[in-house]
C-alpha positions as CSV (number, residue, x, y, z in Angstrom):
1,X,15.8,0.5,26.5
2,X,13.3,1.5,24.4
3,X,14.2,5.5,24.7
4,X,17.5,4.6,23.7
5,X,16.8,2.8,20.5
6,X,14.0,4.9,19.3
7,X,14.5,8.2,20.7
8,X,10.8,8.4,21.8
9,X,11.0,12.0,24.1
10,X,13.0,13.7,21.6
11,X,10.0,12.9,18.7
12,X,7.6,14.0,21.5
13,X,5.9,10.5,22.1
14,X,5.7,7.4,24.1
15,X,6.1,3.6,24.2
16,X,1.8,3.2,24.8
17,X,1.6,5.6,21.6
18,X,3.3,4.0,19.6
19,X,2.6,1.2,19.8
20,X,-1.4,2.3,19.6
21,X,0.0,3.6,16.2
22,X,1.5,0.2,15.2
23,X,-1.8,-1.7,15.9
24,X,-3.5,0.9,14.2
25,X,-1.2,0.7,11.2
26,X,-1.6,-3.1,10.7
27,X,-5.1,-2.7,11.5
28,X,-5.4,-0.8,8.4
29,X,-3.1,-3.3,5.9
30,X,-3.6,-6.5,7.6
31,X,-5.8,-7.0,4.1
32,X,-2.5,-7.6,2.7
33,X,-2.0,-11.2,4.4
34,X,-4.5,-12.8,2.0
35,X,-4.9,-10.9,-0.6
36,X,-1.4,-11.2,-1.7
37,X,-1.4,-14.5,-1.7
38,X,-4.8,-14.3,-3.7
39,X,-3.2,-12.2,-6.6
40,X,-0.1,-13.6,-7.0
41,X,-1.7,-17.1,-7.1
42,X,-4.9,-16.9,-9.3
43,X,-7.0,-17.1,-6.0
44,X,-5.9,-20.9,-5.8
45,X,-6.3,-20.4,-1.6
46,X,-5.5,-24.1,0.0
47,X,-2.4,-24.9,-2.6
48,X,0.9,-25.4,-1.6
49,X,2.1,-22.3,-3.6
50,X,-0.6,-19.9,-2.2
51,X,0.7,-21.2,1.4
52,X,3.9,-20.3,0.6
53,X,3.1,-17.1,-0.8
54,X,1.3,-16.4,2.4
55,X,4.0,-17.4,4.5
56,X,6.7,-15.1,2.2
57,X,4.0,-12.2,2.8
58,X,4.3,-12.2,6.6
59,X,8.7,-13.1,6.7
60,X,9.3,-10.2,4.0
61,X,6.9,-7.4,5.3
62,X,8.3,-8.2,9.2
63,X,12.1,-7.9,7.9
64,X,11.4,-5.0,6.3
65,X,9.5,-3.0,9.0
66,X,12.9,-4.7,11.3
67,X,14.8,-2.6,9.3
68,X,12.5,0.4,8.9
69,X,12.8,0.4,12.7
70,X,16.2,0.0,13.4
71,X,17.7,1.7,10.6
72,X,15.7,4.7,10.1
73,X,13.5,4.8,12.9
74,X,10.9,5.8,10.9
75,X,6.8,4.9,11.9
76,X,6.4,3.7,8.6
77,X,5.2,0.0,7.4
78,X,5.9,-1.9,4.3
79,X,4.4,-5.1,2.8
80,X,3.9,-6.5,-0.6
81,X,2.8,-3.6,-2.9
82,X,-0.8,-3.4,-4.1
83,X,-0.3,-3.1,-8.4
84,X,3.0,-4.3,-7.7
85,X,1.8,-7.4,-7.1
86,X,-0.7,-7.5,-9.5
87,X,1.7,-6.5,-12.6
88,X,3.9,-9.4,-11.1
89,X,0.7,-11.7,-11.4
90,X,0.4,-10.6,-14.8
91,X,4.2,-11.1,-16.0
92,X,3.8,-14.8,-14.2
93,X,1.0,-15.4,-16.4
94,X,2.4,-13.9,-19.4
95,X,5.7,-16.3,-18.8
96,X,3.2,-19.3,-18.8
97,X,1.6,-18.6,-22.5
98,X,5.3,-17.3,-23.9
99,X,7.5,-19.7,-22.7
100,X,4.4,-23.0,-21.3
101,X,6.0,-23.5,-18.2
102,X,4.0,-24.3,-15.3
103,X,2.9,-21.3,-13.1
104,X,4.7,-22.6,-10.7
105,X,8.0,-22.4,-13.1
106,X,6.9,-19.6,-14.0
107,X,6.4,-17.8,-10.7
108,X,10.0,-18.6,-9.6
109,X,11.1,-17.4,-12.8
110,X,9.9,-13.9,-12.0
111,X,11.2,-13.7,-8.4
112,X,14.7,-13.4,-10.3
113,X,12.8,-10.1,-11.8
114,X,12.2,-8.9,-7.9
115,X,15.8,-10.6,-6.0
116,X,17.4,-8.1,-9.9
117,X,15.2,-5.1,-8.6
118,X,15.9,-5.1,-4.6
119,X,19.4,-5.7,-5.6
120,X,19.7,-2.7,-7.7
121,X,17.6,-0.9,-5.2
122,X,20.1,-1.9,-2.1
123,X,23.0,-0.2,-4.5
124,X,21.1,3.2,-5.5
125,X,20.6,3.9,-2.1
126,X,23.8,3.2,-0.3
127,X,25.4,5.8,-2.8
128,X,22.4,7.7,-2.6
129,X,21.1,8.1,-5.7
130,X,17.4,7.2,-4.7
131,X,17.9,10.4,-2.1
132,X,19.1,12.7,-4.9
133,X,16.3,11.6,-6.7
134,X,13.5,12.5,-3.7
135,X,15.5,16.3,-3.7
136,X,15.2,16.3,-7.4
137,X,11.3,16.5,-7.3
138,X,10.6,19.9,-7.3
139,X,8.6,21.2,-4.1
140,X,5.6,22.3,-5.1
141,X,4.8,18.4,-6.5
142,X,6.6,17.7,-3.3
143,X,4.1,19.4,-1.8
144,X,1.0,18.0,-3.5
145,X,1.7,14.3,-2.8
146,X,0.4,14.3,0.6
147,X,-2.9,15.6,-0.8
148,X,-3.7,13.4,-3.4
149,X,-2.2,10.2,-1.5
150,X,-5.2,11.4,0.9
151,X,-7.7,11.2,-2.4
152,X,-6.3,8.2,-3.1
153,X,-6.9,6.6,0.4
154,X,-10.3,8.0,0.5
155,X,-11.0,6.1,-3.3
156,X,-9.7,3.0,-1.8
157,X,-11.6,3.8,1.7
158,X,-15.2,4.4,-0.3
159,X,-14.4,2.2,-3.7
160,X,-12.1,-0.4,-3.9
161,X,-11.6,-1.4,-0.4
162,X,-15.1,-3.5,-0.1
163,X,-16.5,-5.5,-2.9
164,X,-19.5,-7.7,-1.6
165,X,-20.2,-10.2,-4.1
166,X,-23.6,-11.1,-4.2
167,X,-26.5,-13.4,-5.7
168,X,-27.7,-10.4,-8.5
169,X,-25.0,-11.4,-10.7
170,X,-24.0,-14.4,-9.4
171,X,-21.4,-14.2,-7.3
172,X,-19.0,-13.1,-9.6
173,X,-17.9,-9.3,-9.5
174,X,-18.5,-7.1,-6.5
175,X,-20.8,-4.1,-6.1
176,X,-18.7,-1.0,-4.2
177,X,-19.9,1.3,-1.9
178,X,-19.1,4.4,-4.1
179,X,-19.8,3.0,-7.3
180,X,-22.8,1.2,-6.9
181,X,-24.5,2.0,-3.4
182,X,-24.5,5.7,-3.6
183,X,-24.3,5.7,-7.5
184,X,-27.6,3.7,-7.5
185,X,-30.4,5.5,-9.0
186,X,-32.7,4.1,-6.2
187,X,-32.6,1.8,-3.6
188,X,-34.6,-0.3,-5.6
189,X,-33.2,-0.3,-8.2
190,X,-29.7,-1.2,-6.2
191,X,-31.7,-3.5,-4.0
192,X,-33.1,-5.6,-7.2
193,X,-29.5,-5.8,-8.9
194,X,-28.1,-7.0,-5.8
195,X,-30.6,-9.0,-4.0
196,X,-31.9,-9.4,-0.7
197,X,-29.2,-10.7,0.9
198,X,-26.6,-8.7,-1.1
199,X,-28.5,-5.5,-0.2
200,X,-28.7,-5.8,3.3
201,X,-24.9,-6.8,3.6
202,X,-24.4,-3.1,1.3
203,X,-26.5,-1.8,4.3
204,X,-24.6,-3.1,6.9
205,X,-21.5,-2.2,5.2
206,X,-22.1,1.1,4.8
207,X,-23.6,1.8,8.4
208,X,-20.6,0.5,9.4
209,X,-18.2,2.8,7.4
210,X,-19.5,5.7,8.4
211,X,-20.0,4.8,12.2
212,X,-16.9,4.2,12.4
213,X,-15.8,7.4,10.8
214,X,-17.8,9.9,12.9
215,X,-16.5,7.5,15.9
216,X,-13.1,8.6,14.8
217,X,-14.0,12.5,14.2
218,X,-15.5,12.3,17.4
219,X,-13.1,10.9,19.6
220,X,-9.9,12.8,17.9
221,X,-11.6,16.1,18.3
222,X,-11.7,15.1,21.6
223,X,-7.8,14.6,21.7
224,X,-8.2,10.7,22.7
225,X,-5.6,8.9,21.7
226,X,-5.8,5.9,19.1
227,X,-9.0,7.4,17.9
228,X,-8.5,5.2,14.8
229,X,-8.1,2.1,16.6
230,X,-11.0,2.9,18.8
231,X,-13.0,3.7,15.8
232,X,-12.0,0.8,14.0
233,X,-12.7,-1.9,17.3
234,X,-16.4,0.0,17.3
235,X,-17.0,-0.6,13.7
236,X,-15.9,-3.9,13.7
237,X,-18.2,-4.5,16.6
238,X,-21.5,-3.0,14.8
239,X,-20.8,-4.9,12.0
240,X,-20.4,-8.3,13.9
241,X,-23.8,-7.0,15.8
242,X,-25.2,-6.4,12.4
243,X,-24.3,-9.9,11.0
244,X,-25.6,-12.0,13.8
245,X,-28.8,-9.7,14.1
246,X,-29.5,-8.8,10.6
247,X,-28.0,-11.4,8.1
248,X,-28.3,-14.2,10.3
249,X,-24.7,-15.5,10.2
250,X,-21.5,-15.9,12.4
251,X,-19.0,-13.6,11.6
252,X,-16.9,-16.0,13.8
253,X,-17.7,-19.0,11.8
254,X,-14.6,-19.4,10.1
255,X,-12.2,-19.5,13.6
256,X,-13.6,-23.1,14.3
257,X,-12.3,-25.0,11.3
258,X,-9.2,-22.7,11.0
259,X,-5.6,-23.8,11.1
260,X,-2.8,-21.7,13.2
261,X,0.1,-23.5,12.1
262,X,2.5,-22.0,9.9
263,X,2.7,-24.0,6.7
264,X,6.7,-23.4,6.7
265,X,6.5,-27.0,4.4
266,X,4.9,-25.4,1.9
267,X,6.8,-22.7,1.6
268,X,10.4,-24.8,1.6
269,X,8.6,-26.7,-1.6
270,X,7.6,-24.0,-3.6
271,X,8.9,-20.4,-3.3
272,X,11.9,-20.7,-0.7
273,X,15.2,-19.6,-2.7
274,X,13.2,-21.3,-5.8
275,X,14.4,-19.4,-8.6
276,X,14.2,-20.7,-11.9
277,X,17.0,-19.3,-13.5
278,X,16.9,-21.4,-16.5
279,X,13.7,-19.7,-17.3
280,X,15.2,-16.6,-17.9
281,X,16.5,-17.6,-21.0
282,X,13.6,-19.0,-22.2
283,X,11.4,-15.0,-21.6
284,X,14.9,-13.4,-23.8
285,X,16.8,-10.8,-22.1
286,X,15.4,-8.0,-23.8
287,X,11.9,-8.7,-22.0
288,X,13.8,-9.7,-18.5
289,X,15.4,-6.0,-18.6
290,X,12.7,-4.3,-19.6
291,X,10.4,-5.9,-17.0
292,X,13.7,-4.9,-14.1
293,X,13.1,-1.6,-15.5
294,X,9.3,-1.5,-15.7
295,X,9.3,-2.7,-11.8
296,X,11.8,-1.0,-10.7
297,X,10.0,3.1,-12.0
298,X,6.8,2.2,-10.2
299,X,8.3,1.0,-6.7
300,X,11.2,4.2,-6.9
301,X,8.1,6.4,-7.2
302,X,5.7,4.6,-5.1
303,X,7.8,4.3,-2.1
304,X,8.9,7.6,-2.9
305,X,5.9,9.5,-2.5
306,X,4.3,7.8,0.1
307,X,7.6,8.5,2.1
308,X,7.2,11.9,1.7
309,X,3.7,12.4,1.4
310,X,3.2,10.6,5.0
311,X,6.4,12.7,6.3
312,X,4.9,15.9,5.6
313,X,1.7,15.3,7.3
314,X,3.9,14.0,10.1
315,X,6.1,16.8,10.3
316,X,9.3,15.3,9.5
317,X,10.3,16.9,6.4
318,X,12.6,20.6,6.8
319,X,11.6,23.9,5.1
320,X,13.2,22.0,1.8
321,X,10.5,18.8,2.0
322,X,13.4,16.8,2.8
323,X,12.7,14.2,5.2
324,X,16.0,12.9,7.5
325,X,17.0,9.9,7.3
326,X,15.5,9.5,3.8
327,X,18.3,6.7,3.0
328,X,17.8,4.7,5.8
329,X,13.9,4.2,4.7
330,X,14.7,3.8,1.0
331,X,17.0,0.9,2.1
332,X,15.0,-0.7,4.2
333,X,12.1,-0.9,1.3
334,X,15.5,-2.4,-1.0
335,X,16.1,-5.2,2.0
336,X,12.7,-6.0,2.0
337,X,12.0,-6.5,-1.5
338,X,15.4,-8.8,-1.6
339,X,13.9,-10.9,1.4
340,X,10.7,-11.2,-0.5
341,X,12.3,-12.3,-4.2
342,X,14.0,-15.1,-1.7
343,X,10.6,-15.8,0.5
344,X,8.3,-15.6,-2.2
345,X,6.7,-12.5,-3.4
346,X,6.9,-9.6,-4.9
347,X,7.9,-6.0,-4.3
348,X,7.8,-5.1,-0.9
349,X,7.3,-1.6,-0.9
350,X,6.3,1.4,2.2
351,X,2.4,1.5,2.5
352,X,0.2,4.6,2.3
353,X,-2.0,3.0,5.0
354,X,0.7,4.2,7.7
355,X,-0.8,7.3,6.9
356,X,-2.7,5.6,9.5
357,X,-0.3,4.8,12.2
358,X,0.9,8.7,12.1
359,X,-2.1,9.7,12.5
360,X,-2.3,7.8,15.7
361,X,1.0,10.0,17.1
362,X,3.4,7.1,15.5
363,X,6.7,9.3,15.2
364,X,9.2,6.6,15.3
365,X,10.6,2.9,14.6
366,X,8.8,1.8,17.3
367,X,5.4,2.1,15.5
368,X,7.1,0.1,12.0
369,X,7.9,-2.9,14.7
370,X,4.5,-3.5,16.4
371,X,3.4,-3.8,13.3
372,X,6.0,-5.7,12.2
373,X,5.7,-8.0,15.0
374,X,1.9,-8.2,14.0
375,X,2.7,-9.4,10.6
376,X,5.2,-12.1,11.7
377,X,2.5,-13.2,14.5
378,X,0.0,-13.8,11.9
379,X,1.7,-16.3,10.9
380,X,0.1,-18.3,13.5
381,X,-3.0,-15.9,14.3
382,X,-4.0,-15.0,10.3
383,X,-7.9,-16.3,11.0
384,X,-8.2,-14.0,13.9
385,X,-6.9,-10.9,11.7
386,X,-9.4,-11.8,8.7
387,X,-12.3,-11.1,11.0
388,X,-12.0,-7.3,11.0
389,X,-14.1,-6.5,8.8
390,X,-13.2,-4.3,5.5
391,X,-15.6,-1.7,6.1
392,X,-14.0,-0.8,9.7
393,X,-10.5,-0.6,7.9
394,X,-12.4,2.0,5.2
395,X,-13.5,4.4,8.1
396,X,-10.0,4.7,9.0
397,X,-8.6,5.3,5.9
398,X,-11.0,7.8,5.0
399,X,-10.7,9.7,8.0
400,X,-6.5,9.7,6.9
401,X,-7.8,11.1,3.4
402,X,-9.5,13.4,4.2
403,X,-6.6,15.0,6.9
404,X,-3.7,14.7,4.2
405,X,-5.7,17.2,2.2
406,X,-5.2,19.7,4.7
407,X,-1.7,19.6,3.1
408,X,-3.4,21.4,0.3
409,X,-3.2,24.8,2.3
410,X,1.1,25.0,1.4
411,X,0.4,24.6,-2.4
412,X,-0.2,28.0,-4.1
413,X,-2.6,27.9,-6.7
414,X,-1.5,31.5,-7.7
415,X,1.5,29.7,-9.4
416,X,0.1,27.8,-12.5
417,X,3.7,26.0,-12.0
418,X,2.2,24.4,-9.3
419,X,-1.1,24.1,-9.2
420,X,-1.1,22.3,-12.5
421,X,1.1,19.6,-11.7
422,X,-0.7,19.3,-8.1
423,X,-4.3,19.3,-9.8
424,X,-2.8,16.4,-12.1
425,X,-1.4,14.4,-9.3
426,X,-5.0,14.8,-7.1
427,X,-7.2,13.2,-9.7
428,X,-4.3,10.7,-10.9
429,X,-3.3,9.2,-7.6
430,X,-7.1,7.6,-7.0
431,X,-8.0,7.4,-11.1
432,X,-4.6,5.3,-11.9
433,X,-4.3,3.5,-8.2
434,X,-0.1,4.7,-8.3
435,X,1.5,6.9,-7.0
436,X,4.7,6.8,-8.8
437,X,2.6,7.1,-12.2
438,X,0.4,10.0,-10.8
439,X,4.3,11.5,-10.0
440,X,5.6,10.9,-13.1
441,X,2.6,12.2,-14.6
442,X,3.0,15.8,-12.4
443,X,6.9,15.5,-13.4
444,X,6.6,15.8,-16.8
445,X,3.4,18.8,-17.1
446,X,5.7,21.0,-14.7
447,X,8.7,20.7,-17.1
448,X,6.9,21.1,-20.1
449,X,5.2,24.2,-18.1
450,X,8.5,25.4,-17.1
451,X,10.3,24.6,-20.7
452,X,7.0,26.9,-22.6
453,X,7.1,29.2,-19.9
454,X,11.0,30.1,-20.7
455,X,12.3,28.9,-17.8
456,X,14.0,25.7,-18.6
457,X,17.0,27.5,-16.6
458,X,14.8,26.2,-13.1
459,X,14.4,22.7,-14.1
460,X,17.2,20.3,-12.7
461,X,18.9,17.7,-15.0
462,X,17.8,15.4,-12.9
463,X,14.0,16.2,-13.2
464,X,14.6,16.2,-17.3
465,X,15.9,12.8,-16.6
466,X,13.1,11.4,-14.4
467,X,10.5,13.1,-16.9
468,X,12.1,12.0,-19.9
469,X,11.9,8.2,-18.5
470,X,8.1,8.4,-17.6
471,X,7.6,9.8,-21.4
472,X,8.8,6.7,-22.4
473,X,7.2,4.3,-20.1
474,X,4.2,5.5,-21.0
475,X,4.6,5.7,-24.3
476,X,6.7,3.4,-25.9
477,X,7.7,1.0,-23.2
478,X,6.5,-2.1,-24.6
């Protein structure tokens, strides 16, 4: 049954592969579960909204990997979308001080924002527009996504990924690996900002990270399969080791008081098929389009590149950088992010951490359900899922990073068409945190390269179009 819905020989894989590659996959983005819920709540964990919002996390991202599966039968995963979600946090807040409704108000207020941008989503791509747009983007940028989404994932991997908050400024901004540990001028000196405590958890952290990196290198040069997953379970292991042993405490400590029951009562109160559509009036519709507009660029160019950045180090894009079935997948992002405005949350867009999942030989749906299933399980099972620690999910997605730059080697950097774009997009990708802005960014340097140059003959309308609309975003979108 499963050959027949997913076509697993004729993508040269197997049912115990994939779905090593969907395990790997959530491993990686499982982060998402709480943090979501997090941002788009003001951290207010325990409240009836933030329950709700956790609930909409897991029902949103599971329907949209469903489709991802079944209609495009494509190994890539979706969820909530990281600056997505935190512009979103912003506009609720915003709404609150413009209009002072309650956050709560406020919040189902903007879901109309999201249910306005899946909607408009769901239409582009059934008449393809979304799909002309992909083919618009010339290939050389096509080219260069994979490589910087790889810098990007190694940022997040060695920055951004783990923040240990500790004692040496009192509890109340992290210290990053990157940053802070290896930017330190001494140990001493990183040790005496930190703390004790602080310090050795930086250790431990980093030890971590980088066993479970070389436990990945190792084992995939090797050829063993699920190297990532491996490498993952064997960081996660030293670090629980290292917690016991080192820090004195129980990395388990937070199974016994937790709750596995779904709070689906929550959810009914406060974001399902809430929306406030008398608050619309109250933002003005000038604002209300702009926003549709404003969330609608980022996720087209988001989803976008990490669709084809991830295809091309997959080997599912044709001589052109076209991937098949790129309709399917763009639709199944537009159903999730409809299913989301109506759970509660935000944008639901395709993740860069199936970068992941690929890696681990996922070629087809199969891999976007497991994790899929994963998602909608941890509805019941999120505690268990919060105990992989950060630092194990870093090693994977630095090892991804550092393979997508290998994509690198199909860019000529004889062509100044290309490699200027390309060099834009490698330090914009993990200095911005987007990937549609890093796009947009490449979009417009290689038509004004190409317009100077005397060549505006080789730039499509379409890629005028798509430039022209970044210049104004980011300059006089207000």
């Amino acid at each position: 049954m499963l050959e027949r819905l997913f076509k697993l020989k004729e993508n040269g894989t197997n049912a115990k592969i994939e779905i090593i590659a969907g395990l790997t996959t959530f491993m990686t983005m499982a982060y998402i579960i709480a943090l979501n819920p997090n941002l788009l709540t003001n951290f207010d964990a325990g409240s009836a909204l933030w329950n709700g919002v956790f609930m909409a996390t897991c029902l949103a991202s599971f329907t949209g990997m469903v489709c991802m599966a079944f209609l495009a039968n494509k190994p890539f995963c979706m969820a909530p979308g990281m600056g997505l979600n935190s512009f979103f946090a912003v506009v609720v807040g915003n709404v609150v001080t413009l209009t002072g409704m309650s956050y709560l108000a406020s919040f189902q207020t903007a879901l109309i924002i999201i249910l306005i941008e899946g909607i408009v989503f769901i239409v582009l791509s059934i008449f393809n527009v979304r799909e002309k747009i992909v083919e618009s983007i010339p290939l050389g940028i096509r080219l260069g996504i994979s490589p910087a989404i790889g810098l990007m994932l190694m940022n997040i991997g060695l920055g951004s990924n783990v923040g240990i908050y500790a004692e040496g400024n009192g509890f109340t901004t992290p210290f990053y690996v990157m940053r802070d540990f290896f930017g330190a001028l001494t140990p001493s000196v990183l040790q005496g900002n930190m703390g004790d405590a602080g310090y050795a958890t930086m250790v431990l952290t980093v030890v971590t990270m980088f066993v479970g990196l070389f436990a990945i290198v190792a084992m995939a040069k090797k050829g063993v399969k699920g190297a990532v997953l491996f490498g993952m379970l064997i960081a996660s292991v030293v670090y629980w080791i290292g917690s016991f042993v080192l820090l004195g405490t129980n990395p388990f400590a937070s199974l016994a008081s937790a709750s596995f029951v779904p709070p689906v009562a929550d959810m009914m109160e406060t974001t399902f098929f809430k929306f406030n559509f008398a608050g619309l009036a109250e933002i003005g519709w000038f604002t209300v389009i702009t926003l549709i507009i404003t969330f609608c660029v980022i996720d087209m160019f988001d989803t976008i590149g990490t669709l084809v950045g991830t295809a091309s180090r997959a080997g599912m894009v044709d001589e052109n950088g076209n991937m098949p079935h790129m309709k399917e997948a763009l639709l199944s992002d537009a159903i999730g992010t409809v299913f989301g405005s109506c759970t509660g949350t935000s944008t639901v867009t395709t993740f860069v951490e199936s970068a992941a999942g690929v890696e681990a030989g996922g070629r087809t749906g199969l891999t976007a359900l497991v994790c899929g299933l994963m998602f909608l399980a941890c509805m019941f099972i999120a505690p268990v899922a919060a105990i992989i620690p950060a630092a194990a999910t870093s090693a994977a997605l630095i090892y991804v990073g550092v393979l997508m730059l290998q994509g690198l080697q199909k860019v000529d950097f004889n062509d100044m068409d290309q490699m200027v774009p390309v060099s834009l997009m490698l330090i914009g990708m993990p200095v911005s945190g987007s990937i549609g802005h890093a796009i947009g960014i490449g979009l417009i340097s290689y038509t004004i390269m190409k317009v100077f140059g005397g060549k505006a003959k080789e730039v499509s309308v379409l890629t005028y179009i798509i430039s022209a609309l970044f210049l104004v975003k980011f300059f006089l979108a207000v």
